[in-house]
Backbone bond lengths (Angstrom), bond angles and torsions (degrees), N, CA, C in turn:
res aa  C-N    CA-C-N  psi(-1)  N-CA   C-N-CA  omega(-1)  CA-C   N-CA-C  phi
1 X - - - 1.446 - - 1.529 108.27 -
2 X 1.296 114.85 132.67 1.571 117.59 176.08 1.835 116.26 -111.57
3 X 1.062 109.22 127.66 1.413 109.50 -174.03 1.577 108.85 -128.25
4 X 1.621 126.10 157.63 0.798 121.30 -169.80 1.669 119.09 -91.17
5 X 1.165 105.74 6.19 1.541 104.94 -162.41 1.901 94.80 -88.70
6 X 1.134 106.55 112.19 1.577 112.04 -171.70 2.014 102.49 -92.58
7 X 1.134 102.27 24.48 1.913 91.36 -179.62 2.184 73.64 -122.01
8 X 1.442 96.80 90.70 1.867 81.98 171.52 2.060 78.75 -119.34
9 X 1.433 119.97 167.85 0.881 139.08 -158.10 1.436 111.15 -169.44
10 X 1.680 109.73 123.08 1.441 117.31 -170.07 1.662 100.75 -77.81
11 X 1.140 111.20 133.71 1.545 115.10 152.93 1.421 137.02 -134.60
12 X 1.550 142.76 -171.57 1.345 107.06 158.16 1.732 97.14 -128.30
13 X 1.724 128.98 167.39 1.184 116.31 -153.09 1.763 80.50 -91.54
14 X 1.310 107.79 146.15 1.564 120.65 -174.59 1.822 107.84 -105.75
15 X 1.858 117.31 -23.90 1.347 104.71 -178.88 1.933 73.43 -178.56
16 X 1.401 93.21 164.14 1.741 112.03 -165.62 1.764 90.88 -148.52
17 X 1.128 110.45 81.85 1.606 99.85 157.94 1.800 109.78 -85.74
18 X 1.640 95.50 140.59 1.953 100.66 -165.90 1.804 86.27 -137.92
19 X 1.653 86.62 138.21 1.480 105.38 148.72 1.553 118.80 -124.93
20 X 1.377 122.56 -169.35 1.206 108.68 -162.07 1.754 103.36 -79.60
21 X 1.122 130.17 -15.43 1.192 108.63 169.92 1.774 113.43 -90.68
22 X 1.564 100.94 -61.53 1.579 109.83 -178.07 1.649 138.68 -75.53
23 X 0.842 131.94 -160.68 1.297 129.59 150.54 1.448 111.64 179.76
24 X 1.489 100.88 143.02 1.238 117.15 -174.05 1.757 114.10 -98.21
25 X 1.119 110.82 126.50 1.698 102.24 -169.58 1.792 102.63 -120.66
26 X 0.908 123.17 116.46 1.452 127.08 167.04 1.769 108.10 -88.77
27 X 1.307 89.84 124.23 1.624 90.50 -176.20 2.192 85.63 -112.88
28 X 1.626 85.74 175.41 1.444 105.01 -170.04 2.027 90.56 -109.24
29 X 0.952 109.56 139.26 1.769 103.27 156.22 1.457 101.24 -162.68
30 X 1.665 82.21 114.22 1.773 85.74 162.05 1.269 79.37 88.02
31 X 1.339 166.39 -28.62 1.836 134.72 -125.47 1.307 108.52 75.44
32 X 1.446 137.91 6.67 1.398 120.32 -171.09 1.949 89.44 -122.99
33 X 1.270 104.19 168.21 1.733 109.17 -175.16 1.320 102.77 -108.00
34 X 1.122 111.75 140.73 1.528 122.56 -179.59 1.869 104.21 -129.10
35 X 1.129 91.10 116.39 2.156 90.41 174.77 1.659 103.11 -88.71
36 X 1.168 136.04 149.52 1.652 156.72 166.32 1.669 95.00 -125.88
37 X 0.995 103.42 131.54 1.333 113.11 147.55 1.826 127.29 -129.10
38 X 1.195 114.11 125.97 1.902 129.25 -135.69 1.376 100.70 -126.18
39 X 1.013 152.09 164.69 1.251 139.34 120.86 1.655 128.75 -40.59
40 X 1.321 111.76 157.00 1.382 95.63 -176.05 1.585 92.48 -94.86
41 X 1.491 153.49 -42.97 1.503 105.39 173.67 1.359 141.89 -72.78
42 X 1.517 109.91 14.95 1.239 114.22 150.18 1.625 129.68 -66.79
43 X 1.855 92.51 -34.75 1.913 87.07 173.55 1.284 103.24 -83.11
44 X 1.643 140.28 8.38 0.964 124.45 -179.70 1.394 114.55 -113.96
45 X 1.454 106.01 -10.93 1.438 103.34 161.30 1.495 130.45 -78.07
46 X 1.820 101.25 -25.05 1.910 119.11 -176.51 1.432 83.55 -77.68
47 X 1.125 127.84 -24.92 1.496 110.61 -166.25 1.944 126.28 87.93
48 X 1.650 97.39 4.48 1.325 110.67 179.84 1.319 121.60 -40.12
49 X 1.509 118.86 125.85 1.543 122.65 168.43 1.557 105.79 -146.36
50 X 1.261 96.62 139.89 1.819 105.52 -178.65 1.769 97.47 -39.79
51 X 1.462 106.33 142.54 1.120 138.23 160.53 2.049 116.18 83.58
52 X 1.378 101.88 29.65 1.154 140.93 162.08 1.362 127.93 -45.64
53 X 0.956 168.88 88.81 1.657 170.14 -134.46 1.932 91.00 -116.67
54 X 1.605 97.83 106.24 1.649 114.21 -176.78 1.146 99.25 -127.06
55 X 1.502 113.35 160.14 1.360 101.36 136.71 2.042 130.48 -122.70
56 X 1.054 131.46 144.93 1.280 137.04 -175.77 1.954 93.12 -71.35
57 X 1.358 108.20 129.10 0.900 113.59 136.23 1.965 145.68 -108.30
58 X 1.001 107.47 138.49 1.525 89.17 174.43 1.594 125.17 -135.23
59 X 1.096 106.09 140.19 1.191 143.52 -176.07 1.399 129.33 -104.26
60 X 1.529 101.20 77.29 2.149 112.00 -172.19 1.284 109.00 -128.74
61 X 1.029 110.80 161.85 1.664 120.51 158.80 1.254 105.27 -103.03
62 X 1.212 141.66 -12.39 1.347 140.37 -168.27 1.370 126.92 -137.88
63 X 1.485 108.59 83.18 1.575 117.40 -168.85 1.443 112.79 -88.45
64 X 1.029 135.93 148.07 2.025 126.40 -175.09 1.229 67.59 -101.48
65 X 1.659 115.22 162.75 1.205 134.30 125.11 1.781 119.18 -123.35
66 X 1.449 96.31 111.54 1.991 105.16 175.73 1.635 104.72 -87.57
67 X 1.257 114.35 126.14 1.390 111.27 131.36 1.826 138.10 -113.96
């Protein structure tokens, strides 16, 4: 599958808190934390479970950059 969102980023899922509608997925990348928030039959259709090899994509018009 090819998509246009060019900021995609390997991670692996580190913890999945779910209620019956949502779910919150903290992925790991790099050592840094990344939050998603999904539906939960979407993590139940990907089949998501902590310690997972994903990748985050993103899709903004508006990136900060701090140094």
């Amino acid at each position: 599958m090819e998509l246009s969102a060019r900021n995609q980023l390997k991670a692996r899922v580190k913890e999945i808190r779910s209620n019956d509608i949502t779910s919150e997925v903290v992925l790991d990348v790099s050592g840094q934390e990344m939050c998603s928030v999904i539906t939960t039959g979407s993590v139940k259709q990907m089949g998501l479970k902590v310690g997972d090899d994903v990748s985050a994509l993103v899709k903004a018009t508006s990136v900060m950059v701090m140094k």
